[in-house]
N, C-alpha and C positions, 0 to 999 in steps of 0.2 A: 343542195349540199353535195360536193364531189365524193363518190362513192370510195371508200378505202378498199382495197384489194388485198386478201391476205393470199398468198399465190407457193402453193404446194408443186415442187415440182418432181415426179415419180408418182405412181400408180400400185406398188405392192406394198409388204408389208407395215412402211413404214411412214409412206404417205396417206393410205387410203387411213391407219388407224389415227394419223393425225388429222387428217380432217375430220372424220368422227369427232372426236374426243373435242375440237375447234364450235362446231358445228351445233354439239349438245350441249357441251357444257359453258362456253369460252363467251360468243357473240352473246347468248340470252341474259348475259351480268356485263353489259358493255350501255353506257351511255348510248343513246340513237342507234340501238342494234341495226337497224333497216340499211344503215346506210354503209354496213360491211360486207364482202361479199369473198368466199371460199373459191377459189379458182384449184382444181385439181388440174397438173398436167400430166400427159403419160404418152409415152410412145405405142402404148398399146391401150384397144380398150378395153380390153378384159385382164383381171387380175388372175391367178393362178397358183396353187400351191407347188410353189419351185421345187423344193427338198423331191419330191414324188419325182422329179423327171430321171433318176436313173431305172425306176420299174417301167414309170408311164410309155418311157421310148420305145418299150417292145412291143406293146399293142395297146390300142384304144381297151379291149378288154378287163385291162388289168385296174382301170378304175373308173367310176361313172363320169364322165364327159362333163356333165353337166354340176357337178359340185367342184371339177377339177379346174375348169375356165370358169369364170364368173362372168359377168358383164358390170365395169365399175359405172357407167352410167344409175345403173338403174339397182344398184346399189344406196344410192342419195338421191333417190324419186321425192322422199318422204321432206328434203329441205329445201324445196321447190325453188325459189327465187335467190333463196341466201348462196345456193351454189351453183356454180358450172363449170364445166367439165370441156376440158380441150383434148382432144386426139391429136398430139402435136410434138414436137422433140426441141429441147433447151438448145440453141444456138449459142448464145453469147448472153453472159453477163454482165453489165453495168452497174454496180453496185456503185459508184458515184453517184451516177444518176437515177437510183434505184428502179430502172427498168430491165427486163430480159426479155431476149430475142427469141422468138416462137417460129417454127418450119411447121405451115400448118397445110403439108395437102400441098406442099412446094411453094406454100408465098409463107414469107416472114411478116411475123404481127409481132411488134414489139407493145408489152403490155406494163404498165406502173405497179409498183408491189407498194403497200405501207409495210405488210409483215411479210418476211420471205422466207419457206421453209425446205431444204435442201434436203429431198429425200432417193433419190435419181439409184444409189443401188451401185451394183457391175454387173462386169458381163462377164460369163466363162469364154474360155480361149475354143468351146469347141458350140457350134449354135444346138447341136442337143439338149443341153442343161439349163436353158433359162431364156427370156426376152432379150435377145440382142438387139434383135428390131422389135418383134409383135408377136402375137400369138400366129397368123399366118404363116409367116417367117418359119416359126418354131413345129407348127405341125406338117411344112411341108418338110423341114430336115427329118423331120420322125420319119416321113413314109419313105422317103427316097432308103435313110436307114433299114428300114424295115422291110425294104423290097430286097433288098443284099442282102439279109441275117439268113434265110435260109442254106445258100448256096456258100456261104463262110463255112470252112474250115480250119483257120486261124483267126485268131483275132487279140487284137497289143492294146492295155488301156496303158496310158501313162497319166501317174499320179496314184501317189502313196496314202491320198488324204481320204478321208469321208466321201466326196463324190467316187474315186477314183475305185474306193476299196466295193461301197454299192452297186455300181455300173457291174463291177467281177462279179463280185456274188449274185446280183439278178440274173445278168447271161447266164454265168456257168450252171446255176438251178433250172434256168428256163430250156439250156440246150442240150445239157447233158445229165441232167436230172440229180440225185444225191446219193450217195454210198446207202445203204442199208445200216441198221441199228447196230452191226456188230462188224461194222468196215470202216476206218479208221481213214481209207482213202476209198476215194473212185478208180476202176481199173481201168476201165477202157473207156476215158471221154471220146465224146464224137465230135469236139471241137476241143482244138487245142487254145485256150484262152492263156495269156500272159500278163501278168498285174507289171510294170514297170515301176520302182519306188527308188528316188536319189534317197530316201536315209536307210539309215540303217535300219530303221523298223519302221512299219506303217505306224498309221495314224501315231502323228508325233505331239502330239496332245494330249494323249493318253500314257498311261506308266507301259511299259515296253512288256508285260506280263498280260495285259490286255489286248495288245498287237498281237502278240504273238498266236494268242486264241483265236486270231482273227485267221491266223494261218495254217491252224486246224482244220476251222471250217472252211477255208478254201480247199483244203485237200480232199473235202466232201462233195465239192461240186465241179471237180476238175480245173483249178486253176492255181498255175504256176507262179510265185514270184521269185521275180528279181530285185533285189536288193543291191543299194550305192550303186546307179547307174541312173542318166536321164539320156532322154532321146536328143541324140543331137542333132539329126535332121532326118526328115522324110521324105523320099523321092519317089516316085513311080515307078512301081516296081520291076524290078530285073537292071535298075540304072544308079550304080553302087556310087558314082563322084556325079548328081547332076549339075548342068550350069543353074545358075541364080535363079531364071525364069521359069526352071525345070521343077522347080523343088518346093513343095508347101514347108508355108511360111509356119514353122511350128511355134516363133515367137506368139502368134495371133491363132494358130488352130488353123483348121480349113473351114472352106467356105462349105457352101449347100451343097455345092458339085462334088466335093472333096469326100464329106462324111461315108461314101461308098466307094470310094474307089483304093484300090491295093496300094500297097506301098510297099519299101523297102525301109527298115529303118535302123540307122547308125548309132548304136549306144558309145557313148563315151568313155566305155570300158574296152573298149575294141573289136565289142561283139557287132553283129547286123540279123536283123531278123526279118522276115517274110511275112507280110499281114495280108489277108484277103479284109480287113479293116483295122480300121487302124482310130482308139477313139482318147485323144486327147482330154485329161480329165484332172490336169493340173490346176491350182489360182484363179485367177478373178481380175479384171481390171475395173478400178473406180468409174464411174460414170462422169468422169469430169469435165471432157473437153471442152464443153460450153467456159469453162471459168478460165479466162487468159490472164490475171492477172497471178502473177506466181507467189506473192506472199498469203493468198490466200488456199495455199494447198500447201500440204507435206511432202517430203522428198517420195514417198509412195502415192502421190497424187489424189490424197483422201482430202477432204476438205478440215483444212486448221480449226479443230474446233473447239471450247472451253470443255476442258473435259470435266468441269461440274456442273455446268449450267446448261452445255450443248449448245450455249449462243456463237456465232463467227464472229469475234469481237472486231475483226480486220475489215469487217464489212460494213459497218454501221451499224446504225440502230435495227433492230426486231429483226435480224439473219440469225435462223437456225439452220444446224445441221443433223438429221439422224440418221440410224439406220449405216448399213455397210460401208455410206458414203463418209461416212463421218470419223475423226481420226482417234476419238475417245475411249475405244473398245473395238476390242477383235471382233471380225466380224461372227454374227451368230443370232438365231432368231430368239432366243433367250435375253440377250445383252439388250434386242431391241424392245422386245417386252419389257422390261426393265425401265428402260429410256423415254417410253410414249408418256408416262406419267410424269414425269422430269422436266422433257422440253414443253407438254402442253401446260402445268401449272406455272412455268416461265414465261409462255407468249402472254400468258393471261395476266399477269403481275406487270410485261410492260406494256400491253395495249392497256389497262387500267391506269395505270400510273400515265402513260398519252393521252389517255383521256380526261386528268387533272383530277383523277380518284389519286387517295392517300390509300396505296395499299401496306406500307407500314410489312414490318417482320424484315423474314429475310429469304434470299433464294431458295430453292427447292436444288438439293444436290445429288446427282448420281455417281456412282460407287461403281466400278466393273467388278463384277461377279469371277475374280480371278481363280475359283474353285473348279477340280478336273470335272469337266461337265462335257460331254458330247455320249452319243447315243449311234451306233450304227449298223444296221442291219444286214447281213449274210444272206442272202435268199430271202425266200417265205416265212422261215420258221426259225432262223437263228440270226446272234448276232451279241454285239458286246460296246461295251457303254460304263459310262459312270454319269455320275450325277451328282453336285455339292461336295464333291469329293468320295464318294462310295462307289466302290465298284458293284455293278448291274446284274446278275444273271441273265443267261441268255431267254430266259422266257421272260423277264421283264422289258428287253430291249423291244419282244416281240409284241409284249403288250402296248407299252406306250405313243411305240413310231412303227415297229415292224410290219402290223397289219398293214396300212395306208399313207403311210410315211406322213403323218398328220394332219392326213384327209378330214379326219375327224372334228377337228378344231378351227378348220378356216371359218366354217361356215357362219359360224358369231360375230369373226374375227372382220368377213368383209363387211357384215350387214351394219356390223356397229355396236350388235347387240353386248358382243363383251365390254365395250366403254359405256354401258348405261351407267355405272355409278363413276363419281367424277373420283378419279384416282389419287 
């Protein structure tokens, strides 16, 4: 009998918990389980606790190595045959044909999905914060980074959000240490750090009375924001109009080469500022290129997706989507927790019902948690947040994420052990 292929494609959050949850709970309630088979793909082979990359980037120190990369291999040792595991990157979709195109190591394998689950993610615009390519990719931009942070004297993050606000506060703790108990500011940082934010207030997710405390405790670790103003472009520094070839591309960030080197940068206020670095820490772009077909994407290029069921109804049968890529909910690793129990009690209702089981009822439907919920931390020791809608204390921010930016919780999360009970 030709083996059905349920074909995952992404490697974090939101693929690795879907094939858990597939894996335990999903094939062992399947007519001729033997003859299903879990295909995880991922451009990288180690998963990683993303949120952690604005401390992680100043030194391997700052967190153990070895709980912070994983290896997703041998994460699913235990479901030996029902799974495997490609090191490989989505080319191109065929949803007619229900196959996708695999770059595996430069030769394409085009492989047949029966079930296809759409977990692929974004990328930030700067390769410090996340898998753009892989985890090698990712820690050589740390070091090249981390070989300039001594010798920085300025330094420009742009972006008002969550990455943009932790990047400041980790530097300005890490380089210029914090005001004393009874100093309201820092006097003399040793590095002049600049938050760059287009709104009016940071973190615009939050009620503007939680921002603003945010701007307290930057005043604690020496750093400055700027307010209503985005970078309009970056040149090499000392080169105030470059030509086109001259100038990084701040639509996409800089490359590896880029993350250390100075710049001049043009705010659209009229100002220009001087960076001995310069770290882009705006947005996120979908993982979608593989999908050419344009009814199956949103004008922000997330994948169309039911935003009760999480199915791609535009794709055919047994296409889901979760996770950032997905166009049902802002992105957020809460939303996806949320989601994992959603879209796996969905694939299971329709690979049952294909397999000529009467699963009877009705979908299982998710809800976006549109309550003010985000958590972000200042330094080591401070930081502001809400949650459900309640605003946080700053030693609560520090309890939940602040320690290890929730280091704490992957480790269930990769192994599987949090989806032991079927959700």
């Amino acid at each position: 009998m030709a083996q059905k292929h349920i074909v995952i494609l992404g490697g974090s959050y939101s693929g690795v918990s879907t094939a858990h949850n597939v894996l335990k709970h999903i094939l062992p309630s399947l007519p001729e389980s033997s003859t299903y088979q879990v295909i995880l793909v991922s451009t990288s082979s180690h998963a990683m606790c993303r949120p952690a990359c604005p401390r992680a980037l100043i030194s391997d120190d700052m967190f153990n190595q070895d709980k912070l990369f994983v290896s997703i291999p041998k994460q699913f040792e235990q479901y030996k045959s029902s799974f495997r595991f490609i090191h490989g990157t989505a080319t191109e979709l065929h949803h007619d044909q229900r196959t996708v195109s695999l770059d595996i190591a430069g030769d394409i394998e085009q492989i047949d999905y029966y079930a296809l689950v759409i977990a692929t993610g974004a990328s930030t615009y700067s390769p410090l914060f996340g898998f753009n390519r892989d985890e090698v990719f990712l820690r050589e931009s740390w070091t090249v980074f981390r070989e300039a942070l001594p010798a920085a004297r300025s330094i420009v993050i742009a972006g008002g959000g969550p990455t943009g606000v932790e990047t400041a506060g980790e530097l300005g703790e890490y380089l210029n240490g914090r005001a004393g108990w009874f100093s309201s500011k820092l006097s003399h940082p040793k590095v002049a750090i600049t938050l760059v934010s287009a709104g009016d207030n940071l973190l615009p997710n939050l009620r503007p009375a939680i921002a603003q405390q945010a701007e307290t405790y930057f005043a604690q670790v020496g750093v400055t924001v700027v307010k209503k103003a985005r970078v309009k472009s970056a040149a090499p520094q000392g080169r105030q109009a470059p030509a086109h070839d001259e100038q990084f591309d701040t639509s996409h960030g800089p490359g590896i080469d880029d993350v250390a080197a100075k710049a001049t940068l043009s705010l659209d206020n009229g100002t220009t500022i001087d960076a001995d670095l310069y770290v882009p820490a705006f947005g996120s772009r979908p993982n979608t290129s593989f999908v050419t077909s344009p009814f199956l994407l949103t004008a922000d290029r997330r994948i169309a997706t039911n935003a009760s069921t999480l199915r791609v109804d535009a794709a055919g049968p047994r296409v889901y989507a979760v996770g950032d890529v997905g166009s049902y909910a802002q992105p957020a690793i809460h939303q996806i927790l949320a989601a994992i129990p959603v879209v796996t009690a969905n694939i299971k209702r329709d690979l049952l019902s294909a397999s000529g089981k009467n699963v009877g009822g009705e979908d299982r439907v998710f809800k976006e948690d549109t309550r003010e919920t985000q958590m972000v931390p200042i330094g080591k020791s401070k930081g502001v947040g809400a949650a459900m809608g309640y605003k946080l204390p700053s030693f609560m921010i520090w309890l939940i994420k602040g320690r290890d930016y929730w280091l704490w919780t992957t480790g269930n999360l990769w192994s599987g052990k949090q989806w032991a009970k079927e959700g």
